[in-house]
C-alpha positions as CSV (number, residue, x, y, z in Angstrom):
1,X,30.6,-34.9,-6.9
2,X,31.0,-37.8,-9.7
3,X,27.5,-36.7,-10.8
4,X,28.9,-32.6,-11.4
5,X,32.0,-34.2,-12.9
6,X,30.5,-36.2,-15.1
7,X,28.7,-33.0,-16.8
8,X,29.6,-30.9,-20.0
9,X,30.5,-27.6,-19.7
10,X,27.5,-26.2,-21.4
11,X,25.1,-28.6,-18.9
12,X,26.7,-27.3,-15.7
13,X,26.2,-23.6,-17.1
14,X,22.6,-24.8,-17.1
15,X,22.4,-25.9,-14.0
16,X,24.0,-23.2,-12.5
17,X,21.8,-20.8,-14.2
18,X,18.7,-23.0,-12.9
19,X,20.0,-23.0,-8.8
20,X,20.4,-18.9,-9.1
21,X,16.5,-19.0,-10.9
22,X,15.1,-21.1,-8.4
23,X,16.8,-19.0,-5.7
24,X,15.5,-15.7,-7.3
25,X,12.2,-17.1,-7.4
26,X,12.1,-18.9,-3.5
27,X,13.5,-15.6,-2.4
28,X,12.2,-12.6,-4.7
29,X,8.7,-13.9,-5.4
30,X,7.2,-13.9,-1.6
31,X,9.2,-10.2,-1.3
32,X,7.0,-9.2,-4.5
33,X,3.9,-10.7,-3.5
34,X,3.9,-9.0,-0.4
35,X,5.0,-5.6,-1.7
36,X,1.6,-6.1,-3.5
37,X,-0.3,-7.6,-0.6
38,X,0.6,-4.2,1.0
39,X,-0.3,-2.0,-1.4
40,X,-3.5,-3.2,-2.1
41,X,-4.4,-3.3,1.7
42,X,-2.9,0.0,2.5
43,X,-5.0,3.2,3.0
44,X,-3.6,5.8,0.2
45,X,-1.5,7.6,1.0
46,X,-2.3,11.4,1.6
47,X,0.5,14.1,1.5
48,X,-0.2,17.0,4.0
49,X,0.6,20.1,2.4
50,X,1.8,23.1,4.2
51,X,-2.2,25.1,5.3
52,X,-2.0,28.7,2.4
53,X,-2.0,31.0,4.9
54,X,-5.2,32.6,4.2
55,X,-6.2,36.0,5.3
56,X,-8.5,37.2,8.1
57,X,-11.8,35.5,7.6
58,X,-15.2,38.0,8.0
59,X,-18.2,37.0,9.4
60,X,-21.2,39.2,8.0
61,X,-24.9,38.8,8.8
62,X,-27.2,38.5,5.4
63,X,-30.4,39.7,5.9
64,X,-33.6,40.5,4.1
65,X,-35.1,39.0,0.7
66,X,-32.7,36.1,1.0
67,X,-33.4,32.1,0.7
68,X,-31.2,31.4,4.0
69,X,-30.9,34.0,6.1
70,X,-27.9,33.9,8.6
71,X,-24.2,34.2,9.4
72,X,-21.4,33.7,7.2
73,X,-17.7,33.6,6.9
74,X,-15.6,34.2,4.0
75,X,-11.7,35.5,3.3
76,X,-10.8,39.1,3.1
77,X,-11.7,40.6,-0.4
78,X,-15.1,38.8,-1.0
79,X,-17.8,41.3,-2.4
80,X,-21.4,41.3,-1.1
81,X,-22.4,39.6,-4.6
82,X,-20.8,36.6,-3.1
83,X,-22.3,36.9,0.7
84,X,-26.2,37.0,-1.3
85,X,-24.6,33.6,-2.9
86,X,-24.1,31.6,0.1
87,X,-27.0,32.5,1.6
88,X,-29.0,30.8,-1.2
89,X,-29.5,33.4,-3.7
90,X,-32.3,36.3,-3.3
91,X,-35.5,35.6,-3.4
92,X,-37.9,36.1,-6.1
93,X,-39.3,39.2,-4.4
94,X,-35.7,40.7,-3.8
95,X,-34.3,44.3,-5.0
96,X,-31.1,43.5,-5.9
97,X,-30.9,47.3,-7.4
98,X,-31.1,48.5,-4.1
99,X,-28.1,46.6,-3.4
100,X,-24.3,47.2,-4.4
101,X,-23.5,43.8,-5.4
102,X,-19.9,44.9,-6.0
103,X,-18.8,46.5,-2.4
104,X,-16.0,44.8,-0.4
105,X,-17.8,42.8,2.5
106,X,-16.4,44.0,6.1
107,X,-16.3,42.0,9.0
108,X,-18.9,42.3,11.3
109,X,-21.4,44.0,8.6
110,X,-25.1,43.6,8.1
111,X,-25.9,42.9,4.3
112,X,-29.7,43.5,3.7
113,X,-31.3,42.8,0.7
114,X,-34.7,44.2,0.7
115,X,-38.0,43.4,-1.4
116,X,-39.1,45.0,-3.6
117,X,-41.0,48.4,-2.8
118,X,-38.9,48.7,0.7
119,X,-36.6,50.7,-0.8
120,X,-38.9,52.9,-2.2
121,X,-41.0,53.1,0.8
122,X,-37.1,54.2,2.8
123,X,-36.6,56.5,-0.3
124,X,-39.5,58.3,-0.1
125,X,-39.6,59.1,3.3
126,X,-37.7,62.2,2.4
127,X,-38.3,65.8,4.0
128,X,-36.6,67.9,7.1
129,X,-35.3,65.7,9.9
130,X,-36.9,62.2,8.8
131,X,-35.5,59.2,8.4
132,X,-36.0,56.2,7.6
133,X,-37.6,53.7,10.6
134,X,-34.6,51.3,10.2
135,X,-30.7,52.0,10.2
136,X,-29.2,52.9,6.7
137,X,-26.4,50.8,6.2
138,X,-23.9,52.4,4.5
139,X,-21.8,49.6,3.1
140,X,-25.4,48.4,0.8
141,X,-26.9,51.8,0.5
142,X,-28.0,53.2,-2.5
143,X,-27.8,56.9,-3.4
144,X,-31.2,57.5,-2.8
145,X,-31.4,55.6,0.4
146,X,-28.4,58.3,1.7
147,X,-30.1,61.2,0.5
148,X,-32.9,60.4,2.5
149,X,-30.9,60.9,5.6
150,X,-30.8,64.1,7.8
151,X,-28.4,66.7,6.7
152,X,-27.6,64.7,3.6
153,X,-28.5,65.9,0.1
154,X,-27.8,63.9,-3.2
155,X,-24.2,65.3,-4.3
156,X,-23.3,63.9,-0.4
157,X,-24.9,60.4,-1.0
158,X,-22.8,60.2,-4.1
159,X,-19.9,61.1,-2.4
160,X,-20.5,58.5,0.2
161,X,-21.2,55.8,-2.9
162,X,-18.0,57.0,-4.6
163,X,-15.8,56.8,-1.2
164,X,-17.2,53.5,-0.3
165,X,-15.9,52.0,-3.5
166,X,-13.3,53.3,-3.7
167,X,-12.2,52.5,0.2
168,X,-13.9,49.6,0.8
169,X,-16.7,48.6,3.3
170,X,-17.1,51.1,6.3
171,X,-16.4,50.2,9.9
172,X,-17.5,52.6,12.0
173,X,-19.5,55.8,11.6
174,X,-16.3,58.1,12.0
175,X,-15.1,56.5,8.9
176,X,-17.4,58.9,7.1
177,X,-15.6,62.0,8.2
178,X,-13.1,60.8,5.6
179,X,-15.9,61.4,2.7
180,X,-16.1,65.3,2.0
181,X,-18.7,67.5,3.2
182,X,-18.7,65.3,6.9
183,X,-17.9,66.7,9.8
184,X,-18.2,66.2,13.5
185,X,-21.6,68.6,13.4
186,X,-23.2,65.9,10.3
187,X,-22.0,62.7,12.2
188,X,-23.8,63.9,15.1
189,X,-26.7,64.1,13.4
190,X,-26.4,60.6,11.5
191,X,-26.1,58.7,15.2
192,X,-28.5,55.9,15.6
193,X,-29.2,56.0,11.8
194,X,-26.6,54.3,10.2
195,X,-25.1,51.1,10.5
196,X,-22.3,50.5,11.6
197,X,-22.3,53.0,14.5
């Protein structure tokens, strides 16, 4: 006590203010170091957002003058451009005219890209009740590839081409009653042709 009383003003002022800096730093500074420690040992952290509720996913088969043939899924809304993507591109002896890059894919489709000269080979094969060996599909189908089906000329084809894009991918064969110039009598006809049945 004689030691504090003894003291100026001004040097107890220092004192004081030297007992609350000692205490801020035997208190604060292990709190700070810590917080650090901590942070530099913590995983970061990741903020979980809400999952974008993203549309029905399609799973279509692409086929044919591909690198990586196989299945694929993608959202609602992809075009068949896209499907020929992921499967690694076409390959160097693909016919991507034969194609219609730009169609909506469809779930459960086939997308075949052929080579080069199959599609004139299916073309060709064109005459009273033939058609071609394998199944036209008509989500990929060119013109000429639906005017070589039975009962089909090429102002039908065209019509199927034009409905397609402007519908979307087919489903089912009964879809095609929708294009005009179909009827029950021509989808009879097309059965075991076309894909999708």
């Amino acid at each position: 006590m004689d030691l504090l009383a003894s003291l100026t003003p001004e040097r107890r002022r220092l004192l004081a203010v030297a007992l609350v800096l000692v205490g801020v730093l035997v208190l604060g500074v292990p709190r700070l170091v810590h917080r650090g420690a901590a942070r530099a040992v913590a995983p970061p952290l990741r903020v979980s957002r809400p999952a974008a509720r993203a549309g029905p996913r399609l799973v279509v088969d692409v086929a044919g003058a591909v690198r990586r043939p196989g299945l694929y899924s993608f959202a609602a809304g992809t075009r068949v451009d896209d499907a020929i993507a992921a499967a690694g591109g076409p390959s160097a002896k693909a016919d991507l005219d034969a194609v219609n890059r730009a169609a909506p894919l469809a779930d459960g489709e086939q997308i075949v890209v052929p080579r080069r000269g199959a599609a004139a080979v299916a073309g060709s094969r064109s005459g009273a009740g033939s058609a071609p060996g394998a199944p036209v599909d008509l989500n990929s189908a060119t013109v000429e590839q639906l005017d070589a089906l039975p009962g089909i000329g090429p102002a039908t084809a065209a019509k199927i081409v034009a409905y397609r894009q402007e519908h979307g991918a087919f489903h089912s064969l009964v879809e095609l009653d929708g294009v005009p110039g179909i009827g029950p009598s021509r989808l009879d006809q097309l059965k075991g042709l076309v894909v999708p049945p």
